[in-house]
C-alpha positions as CSV (number, residue, x, y, z in Angstrom):
1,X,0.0,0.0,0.0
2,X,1.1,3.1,-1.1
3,X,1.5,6.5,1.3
4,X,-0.6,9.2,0.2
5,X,1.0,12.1,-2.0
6,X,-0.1,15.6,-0.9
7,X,1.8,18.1,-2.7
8,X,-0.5,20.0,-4.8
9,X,-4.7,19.6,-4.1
10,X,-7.0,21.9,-6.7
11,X,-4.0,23.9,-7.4
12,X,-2.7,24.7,-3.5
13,X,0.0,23.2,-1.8
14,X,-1.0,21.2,0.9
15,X,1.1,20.0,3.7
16,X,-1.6,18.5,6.3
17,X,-4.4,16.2,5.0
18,X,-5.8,17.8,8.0
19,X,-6.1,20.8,6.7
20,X,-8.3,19.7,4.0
21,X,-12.3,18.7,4.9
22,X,-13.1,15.1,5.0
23,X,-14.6,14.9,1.6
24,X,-11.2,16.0,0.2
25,X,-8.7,13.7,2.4
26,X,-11.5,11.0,1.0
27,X,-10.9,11.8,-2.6
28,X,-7.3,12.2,-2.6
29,X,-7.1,8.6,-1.2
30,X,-9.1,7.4,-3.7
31,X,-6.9,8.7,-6.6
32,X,-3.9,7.7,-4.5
33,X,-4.1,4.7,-2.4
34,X,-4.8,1.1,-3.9
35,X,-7.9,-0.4,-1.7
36,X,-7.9,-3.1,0.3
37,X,-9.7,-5.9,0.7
38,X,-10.8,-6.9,4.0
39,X,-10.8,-10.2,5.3
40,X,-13.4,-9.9,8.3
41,X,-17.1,-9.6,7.8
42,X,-19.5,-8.6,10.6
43,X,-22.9,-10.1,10.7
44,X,-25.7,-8.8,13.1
45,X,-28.9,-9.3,13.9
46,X,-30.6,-5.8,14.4
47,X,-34.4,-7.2,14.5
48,X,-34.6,-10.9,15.9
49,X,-37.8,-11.1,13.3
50,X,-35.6,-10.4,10.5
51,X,-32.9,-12.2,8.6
52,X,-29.1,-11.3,9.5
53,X,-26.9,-8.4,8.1
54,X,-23.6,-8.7,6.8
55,X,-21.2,-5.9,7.1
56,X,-18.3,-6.1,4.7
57,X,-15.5,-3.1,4.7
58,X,-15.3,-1.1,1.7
59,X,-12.0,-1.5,0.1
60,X,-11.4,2.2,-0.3
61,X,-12.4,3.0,3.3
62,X,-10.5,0.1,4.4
63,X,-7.0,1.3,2.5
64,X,-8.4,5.4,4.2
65,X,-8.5,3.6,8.2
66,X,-5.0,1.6,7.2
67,X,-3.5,4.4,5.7
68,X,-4.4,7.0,9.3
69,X,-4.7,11.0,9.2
70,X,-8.1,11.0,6.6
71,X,-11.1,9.9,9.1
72,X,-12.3,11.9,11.7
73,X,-13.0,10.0,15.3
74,X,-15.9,7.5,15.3
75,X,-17.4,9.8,18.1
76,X,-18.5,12.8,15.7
77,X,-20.5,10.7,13.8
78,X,-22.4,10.2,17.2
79,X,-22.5,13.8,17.5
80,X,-24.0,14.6,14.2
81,X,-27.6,15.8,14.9
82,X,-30.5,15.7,12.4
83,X,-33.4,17.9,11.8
84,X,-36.8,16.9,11.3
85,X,-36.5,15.6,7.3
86,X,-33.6,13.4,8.4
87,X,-30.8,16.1,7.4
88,X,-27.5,17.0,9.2
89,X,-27.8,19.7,10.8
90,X,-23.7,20.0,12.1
91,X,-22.3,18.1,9.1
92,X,-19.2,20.6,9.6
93,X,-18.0,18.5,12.6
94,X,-17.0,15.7,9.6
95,X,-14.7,17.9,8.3
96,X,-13.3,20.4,11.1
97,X,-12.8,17.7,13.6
98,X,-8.8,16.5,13.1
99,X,-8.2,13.1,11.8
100,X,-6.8,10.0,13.3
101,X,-3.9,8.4,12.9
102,X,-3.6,4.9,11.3
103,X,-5.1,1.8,12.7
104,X,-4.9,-1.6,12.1
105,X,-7.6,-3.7,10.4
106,X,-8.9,-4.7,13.3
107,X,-9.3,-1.3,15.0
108,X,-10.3,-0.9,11.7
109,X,-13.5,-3.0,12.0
110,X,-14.4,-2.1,15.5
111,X,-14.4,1.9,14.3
112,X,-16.7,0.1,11.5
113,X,-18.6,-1.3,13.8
114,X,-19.5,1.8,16.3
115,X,-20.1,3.4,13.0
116,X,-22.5,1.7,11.0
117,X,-23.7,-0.9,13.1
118,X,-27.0,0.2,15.1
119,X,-25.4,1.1,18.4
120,X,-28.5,-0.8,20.8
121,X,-26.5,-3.7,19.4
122,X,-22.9,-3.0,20.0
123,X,-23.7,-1.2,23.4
124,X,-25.4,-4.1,24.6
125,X,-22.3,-5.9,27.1
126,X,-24.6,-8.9,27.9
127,X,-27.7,-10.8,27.2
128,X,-28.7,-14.6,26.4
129,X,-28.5,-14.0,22.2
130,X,-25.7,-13.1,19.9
131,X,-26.3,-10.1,18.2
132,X,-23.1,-9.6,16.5
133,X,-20.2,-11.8,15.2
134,X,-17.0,-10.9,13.5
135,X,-15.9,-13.5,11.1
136,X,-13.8,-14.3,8.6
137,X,-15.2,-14.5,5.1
138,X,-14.7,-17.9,4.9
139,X,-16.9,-18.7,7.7
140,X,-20.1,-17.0,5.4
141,X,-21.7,-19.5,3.2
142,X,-20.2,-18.9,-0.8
143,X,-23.5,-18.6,-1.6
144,X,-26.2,-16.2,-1.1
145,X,-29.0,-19.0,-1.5
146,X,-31.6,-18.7,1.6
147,X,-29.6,-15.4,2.2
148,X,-32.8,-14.0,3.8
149,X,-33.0,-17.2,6.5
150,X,-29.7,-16.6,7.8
151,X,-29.9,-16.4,11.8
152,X,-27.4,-16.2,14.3
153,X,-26.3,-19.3,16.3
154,X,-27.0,-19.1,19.5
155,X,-24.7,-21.8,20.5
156,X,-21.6,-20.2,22.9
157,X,-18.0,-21.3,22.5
158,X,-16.4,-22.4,25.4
């Protein structure tokens, strides 16, 4: 994986990616770093009456997390509020809020999974069901037949 370049950005120098909002630090590493695939997948169960989800890391924001100084603290995305039609309200926190440095995949998927996964899940320390598993993508069927019947097991490893 390749380091990012940040000489010269819309035609200014730039010497900090933190300088530059996030949607910029995002497009420069996708010109510039090659993605990465992930390895891991993370499969939750949101709604016990529906089937479970499968979380899979984008390659680009995969190679962005690896590559450190071009996301902004999993925290402000907790911080965004929303107005009444579902807008951001303080979107400017995304982009004023210094990034962090690099992490390793699998700090990686736990920012991935404070981020996208709903938090009553993540938050929730104990419980007699699994509502989330980080796997390998081996351990996922190669199919997607009866996708929509996949449930968690409930079985615990000693």
């Amino acid at each position: 994986m390749g380091k990012l370049v940040t000489n010269q950005f819309n035609g200014k120098t730039v010497t900090v990616l933190a300088e530059l909002p996030l949607w910029q630090r995002l497009e420069l590493a996708h010109h510039q770093l090659e993605p990465v695939q992930s390895n891991y997948r993370i499969v939750f169960e949101s709604d016990l009456d529906h089937p479970a989800a499968v979380l899979i890391p984008d390659p680009n924001w995969l190679a962005c997390a690896l590559q450190g100084g071009i996301l902004p603290p999993v925290h402000v995305y907790h911080d965004l509020e929303y107005g009444e039609n579902g807008r951001v309200l303080n979107g400017h926190i995304l982009h004023e809020t210094p990034p962090i440095a690099a992490m390793s995949e699998e700090e990686a998927i736990e920012y991935l999974i404070q981020k996208d996964v709903p938090a009553h899940i993540w938050k929730q320390a104990q419980g007699n069901s699994v509502r989330l598993l980080i796997c390998r993508k081996t351990q996922l069927p190669a199919t997607r037949n009866w996708r929509n019947a996949w449930n968690l097991i409930q079985e615990k490893a000693a």
